[in-house]
N, C-alpha and C positions, 0 to 999 in steps of 0.2 A: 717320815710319816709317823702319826701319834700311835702306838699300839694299844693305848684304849680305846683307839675306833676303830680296831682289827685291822686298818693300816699298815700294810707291811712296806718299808721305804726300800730302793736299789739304792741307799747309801749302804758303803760300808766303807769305813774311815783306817780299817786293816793295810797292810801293804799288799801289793801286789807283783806276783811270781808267776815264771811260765813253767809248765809244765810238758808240754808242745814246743812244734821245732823249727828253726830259723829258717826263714826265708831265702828262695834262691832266683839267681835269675834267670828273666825267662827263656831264653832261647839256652838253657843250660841242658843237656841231655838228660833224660830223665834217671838213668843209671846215680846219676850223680847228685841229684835231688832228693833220689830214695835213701844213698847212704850218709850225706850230710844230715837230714833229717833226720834219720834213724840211730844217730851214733850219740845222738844226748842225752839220753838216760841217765839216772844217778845212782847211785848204792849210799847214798847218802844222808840217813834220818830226821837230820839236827835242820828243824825250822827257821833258824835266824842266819841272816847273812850280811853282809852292808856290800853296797855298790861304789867302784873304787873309780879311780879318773887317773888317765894316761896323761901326763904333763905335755907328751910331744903331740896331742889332740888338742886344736884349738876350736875355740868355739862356733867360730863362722863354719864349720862342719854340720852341724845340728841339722837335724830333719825337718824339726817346728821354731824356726828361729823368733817366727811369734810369739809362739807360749814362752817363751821364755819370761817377761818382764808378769805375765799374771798369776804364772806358776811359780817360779823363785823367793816366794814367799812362803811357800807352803811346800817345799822341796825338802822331803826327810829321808835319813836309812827307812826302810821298811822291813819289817822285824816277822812279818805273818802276813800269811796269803789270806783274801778274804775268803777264798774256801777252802781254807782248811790246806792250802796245798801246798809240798815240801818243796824247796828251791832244789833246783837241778844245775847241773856243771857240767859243760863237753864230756864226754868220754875219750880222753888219749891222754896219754902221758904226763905231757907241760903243754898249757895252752898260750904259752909265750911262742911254742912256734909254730901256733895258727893265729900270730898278730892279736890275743886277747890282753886287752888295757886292765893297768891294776892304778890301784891310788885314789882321790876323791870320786864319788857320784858326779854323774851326769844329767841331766833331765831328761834326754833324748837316748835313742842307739845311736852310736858313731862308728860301732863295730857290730862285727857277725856275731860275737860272743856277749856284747853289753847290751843290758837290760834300759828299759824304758822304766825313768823315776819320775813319776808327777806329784801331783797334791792328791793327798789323802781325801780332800774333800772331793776329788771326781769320782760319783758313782759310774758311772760310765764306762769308765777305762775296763780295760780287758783284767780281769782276775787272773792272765795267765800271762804274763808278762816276763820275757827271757830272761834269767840271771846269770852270773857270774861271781865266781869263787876267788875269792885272794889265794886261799888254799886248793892246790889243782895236784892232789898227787895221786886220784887214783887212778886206776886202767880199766880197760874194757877187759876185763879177764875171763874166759872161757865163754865168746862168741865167734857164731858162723862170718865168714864171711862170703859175701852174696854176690861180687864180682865187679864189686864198685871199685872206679879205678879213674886216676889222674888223668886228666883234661889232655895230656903228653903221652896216654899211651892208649888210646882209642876207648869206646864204651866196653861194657860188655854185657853179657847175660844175664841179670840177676836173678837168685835161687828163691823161691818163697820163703817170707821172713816167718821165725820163731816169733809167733804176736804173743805168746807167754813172757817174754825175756822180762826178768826181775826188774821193775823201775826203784820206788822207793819202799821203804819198811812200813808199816802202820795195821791198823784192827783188818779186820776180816769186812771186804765191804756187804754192805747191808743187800746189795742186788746179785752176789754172787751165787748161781744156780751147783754151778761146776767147780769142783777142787782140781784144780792140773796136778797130775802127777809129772808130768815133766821136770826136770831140774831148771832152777829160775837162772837165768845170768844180770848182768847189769846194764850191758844194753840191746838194741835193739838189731839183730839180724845183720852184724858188720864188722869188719874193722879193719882200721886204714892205718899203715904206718907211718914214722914221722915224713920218713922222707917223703909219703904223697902226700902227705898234708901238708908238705913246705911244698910242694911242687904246683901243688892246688891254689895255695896263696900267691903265689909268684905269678900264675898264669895272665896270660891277657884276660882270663875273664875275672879276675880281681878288679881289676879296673871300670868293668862294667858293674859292676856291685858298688863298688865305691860311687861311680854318678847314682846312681838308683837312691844311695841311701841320702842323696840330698835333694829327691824328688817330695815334695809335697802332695803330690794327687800319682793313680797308676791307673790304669785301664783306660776306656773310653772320653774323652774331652766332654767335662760336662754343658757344654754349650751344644751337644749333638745328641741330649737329651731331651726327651717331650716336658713342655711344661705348660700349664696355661698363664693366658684363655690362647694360646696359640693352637694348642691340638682340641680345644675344644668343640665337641660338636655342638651344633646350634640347641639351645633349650626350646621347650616346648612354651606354653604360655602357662603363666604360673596361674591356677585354679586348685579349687577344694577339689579335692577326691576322699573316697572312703578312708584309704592311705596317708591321707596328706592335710594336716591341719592349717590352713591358712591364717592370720590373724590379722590380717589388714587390706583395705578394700585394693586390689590388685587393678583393677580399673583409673584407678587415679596416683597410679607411680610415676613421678615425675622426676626427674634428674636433679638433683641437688634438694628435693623437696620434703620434709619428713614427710611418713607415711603415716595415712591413716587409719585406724581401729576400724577393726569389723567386729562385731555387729557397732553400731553407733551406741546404743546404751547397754550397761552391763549385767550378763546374765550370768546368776549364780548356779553352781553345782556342788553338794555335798556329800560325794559318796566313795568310793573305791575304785572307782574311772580316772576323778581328774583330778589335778593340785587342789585342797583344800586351802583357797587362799585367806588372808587375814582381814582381809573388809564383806565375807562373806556375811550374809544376816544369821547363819545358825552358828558363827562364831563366838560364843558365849563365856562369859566368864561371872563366877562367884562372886555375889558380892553380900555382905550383911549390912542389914535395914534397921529401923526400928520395927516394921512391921515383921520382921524375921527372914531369915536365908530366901535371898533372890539369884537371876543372873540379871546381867544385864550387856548389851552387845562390848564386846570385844573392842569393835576396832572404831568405836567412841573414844574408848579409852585409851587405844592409843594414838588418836588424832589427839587428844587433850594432853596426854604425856609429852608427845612432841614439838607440840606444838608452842610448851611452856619457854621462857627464857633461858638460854646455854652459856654459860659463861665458863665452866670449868669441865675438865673431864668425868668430875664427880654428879653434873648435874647429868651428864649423859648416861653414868650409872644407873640415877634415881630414876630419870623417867623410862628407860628399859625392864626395871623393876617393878614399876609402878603395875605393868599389868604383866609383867613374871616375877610374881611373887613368892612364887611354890619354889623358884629357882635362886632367893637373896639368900641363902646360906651358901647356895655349891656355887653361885658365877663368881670368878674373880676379874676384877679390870685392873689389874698390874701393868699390863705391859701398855695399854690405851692410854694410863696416868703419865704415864714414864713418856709414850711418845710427846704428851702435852706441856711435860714441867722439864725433862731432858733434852729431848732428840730435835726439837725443830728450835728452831731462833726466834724472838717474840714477836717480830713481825710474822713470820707466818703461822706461831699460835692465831694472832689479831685475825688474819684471815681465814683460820680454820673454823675461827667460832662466829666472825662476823658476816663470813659470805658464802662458805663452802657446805659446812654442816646446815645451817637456814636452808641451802638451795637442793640439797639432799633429801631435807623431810619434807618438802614440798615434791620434791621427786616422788619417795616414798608415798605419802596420800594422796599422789596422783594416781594411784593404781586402779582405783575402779573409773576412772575415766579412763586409763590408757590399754587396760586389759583386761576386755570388756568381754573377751570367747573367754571359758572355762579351759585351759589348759589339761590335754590330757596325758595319764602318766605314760611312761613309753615301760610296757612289763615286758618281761619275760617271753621272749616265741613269738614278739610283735614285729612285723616289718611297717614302720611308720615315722611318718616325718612330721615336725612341727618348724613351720615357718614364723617366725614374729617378727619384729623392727628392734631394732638397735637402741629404741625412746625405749620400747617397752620393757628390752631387757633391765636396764639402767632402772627402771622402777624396781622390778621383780628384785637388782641385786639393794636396792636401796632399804627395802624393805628386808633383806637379809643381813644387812648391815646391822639395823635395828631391831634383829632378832623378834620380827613380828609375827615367821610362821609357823602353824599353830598343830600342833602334835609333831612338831620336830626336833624336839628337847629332850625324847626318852629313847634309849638304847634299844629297847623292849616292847617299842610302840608300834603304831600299826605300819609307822614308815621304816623299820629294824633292820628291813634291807635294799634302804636308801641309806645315798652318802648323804651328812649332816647337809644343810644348808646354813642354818643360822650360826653370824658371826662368833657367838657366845667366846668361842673356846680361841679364838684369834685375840680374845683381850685376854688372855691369862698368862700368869709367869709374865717375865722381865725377862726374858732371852734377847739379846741383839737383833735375832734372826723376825720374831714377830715384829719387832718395832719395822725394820726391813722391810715385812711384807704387809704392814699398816700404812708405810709410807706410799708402797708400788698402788695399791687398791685407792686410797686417796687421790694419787695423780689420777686414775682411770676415771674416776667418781670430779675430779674437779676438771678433766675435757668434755665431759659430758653435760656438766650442767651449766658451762661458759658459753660453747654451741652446740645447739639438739644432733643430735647424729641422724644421718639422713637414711641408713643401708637399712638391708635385711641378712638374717643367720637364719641357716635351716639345718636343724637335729636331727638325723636319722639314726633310729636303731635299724639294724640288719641284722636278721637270724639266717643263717644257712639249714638245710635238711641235708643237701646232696653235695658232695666233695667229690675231687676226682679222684680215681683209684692210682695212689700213687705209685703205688709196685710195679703197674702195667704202662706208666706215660710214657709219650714216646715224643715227648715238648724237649727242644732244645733248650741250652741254659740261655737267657738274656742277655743282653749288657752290664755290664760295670762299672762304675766309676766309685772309686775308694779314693778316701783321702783324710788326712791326719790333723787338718787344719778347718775351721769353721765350722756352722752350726745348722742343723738342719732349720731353725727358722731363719735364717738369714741367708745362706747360700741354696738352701733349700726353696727356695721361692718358688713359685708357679706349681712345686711338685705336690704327691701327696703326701705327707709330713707323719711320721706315726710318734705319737704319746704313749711312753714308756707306762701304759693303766695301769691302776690298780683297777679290780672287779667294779670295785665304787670308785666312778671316774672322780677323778679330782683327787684321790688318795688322801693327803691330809694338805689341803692347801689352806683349807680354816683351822689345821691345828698345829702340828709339831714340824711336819713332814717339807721338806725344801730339796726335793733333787730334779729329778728331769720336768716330770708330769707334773710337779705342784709350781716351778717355775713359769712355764708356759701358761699355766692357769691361771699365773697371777699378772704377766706381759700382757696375755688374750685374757682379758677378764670377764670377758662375754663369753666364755667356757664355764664358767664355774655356773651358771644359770640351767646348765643340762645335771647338775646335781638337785636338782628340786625335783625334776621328775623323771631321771633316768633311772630304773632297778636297776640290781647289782647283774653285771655281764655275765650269760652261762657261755659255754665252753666253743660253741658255736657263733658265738655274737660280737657284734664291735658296734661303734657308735661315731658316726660319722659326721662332723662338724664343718660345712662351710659358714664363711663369709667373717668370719670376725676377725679384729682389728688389734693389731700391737698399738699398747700406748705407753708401754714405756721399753727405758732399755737399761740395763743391769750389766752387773762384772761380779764374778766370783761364780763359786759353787757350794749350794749347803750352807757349812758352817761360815764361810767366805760368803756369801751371795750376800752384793749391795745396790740397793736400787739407786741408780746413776741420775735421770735425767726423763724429761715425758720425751713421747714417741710420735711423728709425724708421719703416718701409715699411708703410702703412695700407691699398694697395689691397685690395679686395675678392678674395676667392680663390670659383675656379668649381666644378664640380659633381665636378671632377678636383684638386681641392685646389690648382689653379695660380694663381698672382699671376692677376688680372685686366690683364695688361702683355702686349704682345702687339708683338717688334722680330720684322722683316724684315732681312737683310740680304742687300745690293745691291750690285756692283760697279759702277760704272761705267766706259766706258771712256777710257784716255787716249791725248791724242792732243801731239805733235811739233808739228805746225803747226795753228792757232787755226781756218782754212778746213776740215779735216776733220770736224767735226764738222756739216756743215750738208751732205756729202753724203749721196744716196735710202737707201745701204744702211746708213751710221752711224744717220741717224736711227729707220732700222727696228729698227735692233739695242738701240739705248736705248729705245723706246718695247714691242719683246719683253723686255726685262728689268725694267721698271719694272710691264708687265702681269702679268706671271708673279708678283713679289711681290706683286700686287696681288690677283690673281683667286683664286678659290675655291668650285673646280668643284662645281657643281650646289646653290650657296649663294646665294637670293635676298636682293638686294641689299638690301633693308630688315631682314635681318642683320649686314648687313656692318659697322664701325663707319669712319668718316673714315680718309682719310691725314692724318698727321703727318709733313711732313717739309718742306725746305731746298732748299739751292742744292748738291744733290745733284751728284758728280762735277766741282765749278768747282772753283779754287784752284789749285794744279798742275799736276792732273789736265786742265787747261789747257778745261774747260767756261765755256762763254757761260749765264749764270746766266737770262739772259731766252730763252732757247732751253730750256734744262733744265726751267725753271718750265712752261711750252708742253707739253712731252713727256709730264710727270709728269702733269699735268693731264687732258691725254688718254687716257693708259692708265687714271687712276684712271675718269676717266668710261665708260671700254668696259667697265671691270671691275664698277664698280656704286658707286664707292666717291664721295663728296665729298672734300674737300681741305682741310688746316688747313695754311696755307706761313708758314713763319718764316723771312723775312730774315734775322736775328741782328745787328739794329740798320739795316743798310740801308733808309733809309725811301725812299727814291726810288727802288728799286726795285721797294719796297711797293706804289708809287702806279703806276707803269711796266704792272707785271702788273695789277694789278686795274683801271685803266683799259682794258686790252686786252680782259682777261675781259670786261668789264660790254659793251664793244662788240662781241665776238664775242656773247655772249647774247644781246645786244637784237635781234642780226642772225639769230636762229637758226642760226649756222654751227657744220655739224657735223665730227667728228671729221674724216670723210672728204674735206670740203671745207678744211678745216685743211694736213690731212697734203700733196693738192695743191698748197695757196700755198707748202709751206714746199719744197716740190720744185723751184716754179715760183724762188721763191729762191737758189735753188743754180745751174739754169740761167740765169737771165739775168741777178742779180748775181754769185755766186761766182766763177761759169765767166769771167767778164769783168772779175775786176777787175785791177789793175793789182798790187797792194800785200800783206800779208801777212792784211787785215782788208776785210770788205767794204765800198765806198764807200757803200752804202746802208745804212742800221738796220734788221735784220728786222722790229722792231716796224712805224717807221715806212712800210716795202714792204706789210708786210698791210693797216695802216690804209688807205694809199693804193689798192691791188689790188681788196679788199672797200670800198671807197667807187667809184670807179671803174667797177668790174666786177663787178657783185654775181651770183652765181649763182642763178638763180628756190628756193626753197627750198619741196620735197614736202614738208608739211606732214603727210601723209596717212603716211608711210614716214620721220619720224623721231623716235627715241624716246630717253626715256632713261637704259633699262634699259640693263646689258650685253649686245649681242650674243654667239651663242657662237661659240667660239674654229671655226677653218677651219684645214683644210691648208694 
């Protein structure tokens, strides 16, 4: 995303390190869970590391045997954690005898000790990704141990762990309330000698670890998830309500038929309610006379501009010029030139300028015939829907294309906290990446105007007041299905799909920005149309997007991302003509220092925004269909992917909904969450006793620790807390319906 439109992107192109601890399996006793996990601390300071490759590991082992051919290109040492985080190393001795592999990188885990290596261009991937050291010489010197013991000589007791225990060196973190005086150690509340951790490797349950780590999905089969239109409940009849802007006669929807405009002829609005559109009559612009300074209407002039002869990308310039003129010193059209004299082959220049762009400004000056109701803005503390047609949008975005709407050009203007609409900044600079996303918007723009589109998309914003009190829930956790391969828009189907938001939806998909949420914006191009009148999200809000359509399909990520081929979009449409596609989009928040996000009132505030997309007042849950989503808010955005996974999980479970979580190749992460999951389930630990541990976290690791990173793994604090100290669980008082929402 561009950071001149306050655009903050989840790329970060840093390497990626874990800090958190290896996955176990699941019927592994929990005794042994806690001191595996807990014995990987590091006393370690030094940021760089490279990831080595065991020769006697061959590759048919890999976890993502897929990623393999689209990541292998972008397969590098990773040198820096994107947040800031120092690589960590087993705690014992020689980790040659707990079977850890040394020698080239891998792209995958293959072992319990090797790290997950991808491409730098996945915002996505987990910031905390396990590592491993060529050099393994130090020890776990001066730790308790808690009673953790080989698979050979029975479980045993474990003692509450020292969540103080010295992890890595660094400044004094910025959230630390409390100084420990305690003496720090290096790792965590254990320690195993060789010979159990030769006896631990040896056991039968090696061998069940080893199948696991060539599983591609864990938890629930996601074909035993809700998705639509199979869970959906029947709609009502689509009608104007106060709530609910209609913009096409609902009485003459016919299957395959476009749909027609309401009102029949177009009525203007000019105020601080609805989109100030560009064929308005108080749309005016300057002009000098001989009789002296006049205006004269606006979108004359740009019907005459467009309407002129196009033969080069230069004439496309002039007549966007023509009536933004205040704008011919600061637009640049570099990258628009480049697509026309570089990037396409001269046959389909011929076509861009002989049949595509023609049928485009025709689109364009269609607009007060095709969107004829005044569009209203969706602000701040609104719950309100706009429904329109698929023709209509294809005008709106055609007309953004050509940079025709009008006070949307100034940083500082009345629209300051809306996302840009107009193309302007999509022609600037020569980056590969705009040409890219010139080319995807083009395909969208040329299945649109070969055949009219027949659907309908409906924008809802959703504000919440009332959340449920999570300290007190007494909601069982949900289902799960985790998996390290595929994409929430494509295997994610039927579900509801969340968009990694920026506050200003669309983040920079008209400018710099290329990661989760400006991709999908630019596949679903009929997204980018709730930037015209969506305000920027507050804290309690999301923006709910059914029915639009992929039209193309892409490879790469970021700096990588290449639009491939157009898209022939098969979902089933609903009883309102809309795609059966159903995105959310979610802001998360970002944070400066890695420790802010694990304080009471952050965690509340992700966990009210994840609910809010999620829930769907007085909708029982066996309506509802799964979440589809990721490592929502990490990357940059400077999120703990194993915290996120946690959050998302629980609001899906308050709200009613199960879970489909894609990694995006990260398999050890895969395995990280769904070992948790499957151990909070077995435990019945509910929401409410969750939300506790992770408070009790913040208190006695965050507040305490020394460094910028806590010295203990949230994972492994819960394992140890909820093993330790289990709380008796009313059986009789929890359930796991959604609670409803509270003051």
């Amino acid at each position: 995303m561009d950071p001149e439109s306050h655009v903050s992107t989840d790329l970060n192109l840093e390497g990626t390190k874990n800090h958190l601890l290896k996955p176990f399996p699941a019927d592994g006793n929990a005794s042994t869970k806690i001191c595996n996990h807990n014995k990987k601390t590091t006393d370690k300071s030094d940021g760089n590391f490279n990831i080595t490759h065991d020769p006697k590991i061959g590759s048919t082992d890999m976890d993502c045997d897929h990623m393999e051919t689209d990541l292998a290109d972008h397969s590098v040492n990773e040198m820096n954690s994107p947040n800031g985080q120092k690589p960590l190393k087993p705690c014992m001795s020689d980790c040659r005898s707990c079977g850890v592999p040394t020698g080239e990188s891998l792209n995958l885990s293959l072992n319990e000790s090797c790290c997950v290596n991808l491409t730098q261009d996945m915002e996505m991937l987990s910031p905390d990704s396990q590592t491993c050291r060529d050099s393994t010489e130090g020890t776990c010197g001066g730790v308790k141990t808690h009673g953790a013991a080989s698979p050979t000589s029975g479980p045993k007791t474990p003692e509450k762990p020292d969540a103080r225990a010295k992890g890595q060196g660094g400044k004094q973190c910025d959230v630390a309330a409390v100084e420990s005086s305690a003496p720090q150690t290096n790792c965590l509340a254990t320690s195993i000698t060789n010979q159990q951790e030769n006896t631990w490797m040896t056991s039968p349950k090696s061998d069940l670890i080893d199948g696991r780590r060539n599983r591609l999905w864990l938890g629930t089969p996601v074909d035993e998830l809700r998705r639509m239109p199979k869970c959906r409940h029947p709609l009502p009849h689509l009608k104007v309500s106060p709530s609910h802007c209609v913009m096409v006669r609902t009485d003459l929807l016919r299957e395959g038929e476009v749909p027609v405009p309401y009102p029949s002829k177009y009525r203007d609005a000019w105020d601080d309610v609805f989109v100030k559109m560009p064929c308005s009559d108080k749309n005016l612009f300057p002009v000098e006379t001989e009789d002296g300074n006049t205006v004269q209407s606006r979108w004359d002039l740009i019907c005459a501009a467009l309407e002129s002869e196009c033969k080069s990308s230069l004439d496309i310039r002039d007549g966007i010029l023509r009536y933004s003129a205040a704008h011919a010193k600061r637009w640049d059209f570099t990258a628009l030139n480049v697509l026309c004299t570089d990037a396409l082959e001269l046959s389909e220049v011929q076509q861009l300028f002989e049949v595509l762009l023609p049928s485009m400004v025709q689109l364009a000056l269609s607009a007060p015939r095709l969107c004829t109701q005044p569009i209203p803005l969706l602000k701040q503390r609104m719950n309100h829907s706009i429904t329109m047609s698929q023709e209509q949008i294809a005008s709106l975005l055609a007309n953004a294309f050509f940079c025709t709407f009008p006070r949307r050009n100034y940083r500082k203007a009345e629209y300051a906290n809306y996302p840009e609409i107009n193309f302007y900044r999509l022609f600037e600079g020569s980056s590969p990446q705009k040409i890219e996303k010139l080319k995807t918007l083009l395909c969208y723009f040329r299945t649109v105007t070969e055949s009219k589109p027949t659907g309908l998309v409906t924008f809802t914003r959703q504000s919440l007041t009332n959340f449920p009190k999570w300290e007190s829930s007494r909601t069982l956790l949900s289902r799960l299905h985790i998996t390290c391969e595929g994409t929430i828009e494509d295997q994610g189907y039927g579900m509801l799909q969340v968009d990694f938001a920026n506050r200003l939806v669309g983040g920079g998909v008209t400018g710099q920005g290329l990661v989760q949420e400006e991709i999908r914006f630019l596949i679903n191009a009929e997204l980018i149309a709730s930037r015209l009148f969506t305000e920027a999200l507050d804290h309690n809000e999301c923006l709910i997007i059914t029915g639009t359509e992929q039209y193309s399909k892409y490879s790469g990520y970021a700096e990588s991302y290449k639009w491939k081929k157009s898209h022939k979009d098969d979902r089933p449409r609903d009883e309102w003509k809309r795609r059966c596609t159903e995105i959310v989009a979610l802001d998360a928040l970002k944070y400066r220092h890695f420790l802010e996000q694990f304080q009471p009132d952050k965690i509340t505030r992700e966990l009210n925004k994840a609910y809010c997309g999620f829930f769907r007042p007085g909708m029982s849950s066996q309506y509802l269909s799964a979440v589809a989503t990721g490592n929502w808010g990490c990357g940059a955005f400077g999120g703990d992917t194993r915290l996120k996974a946690l959050l998302q999980i629980m609001a899906a479970s308050e709200s009613g909904r199960d879970v489909a979580y894609f990694t995006f190749g990260d398999a050890e992460l895969m395995r990280d969450v769904s070992d948790l999951h499957t151990f909070l389930t077995d435990r019945a630990v509910t929401v409410g006793k969750l939300f506790r541990e992770l408070k009790q976290f913040f208190n006695v690791v965050c507040k305490n620790c020394s460094g910028p990173r806590p010295d203990v793994s949230l994972y492994g604090f819960l394992y140890e807390r909820l093993t330790m100290d289990p709380e008796p669980t009313d059986t009789e008082n929890t359930d796991m319906t959604p609670g409803p929402p509270t003051n």
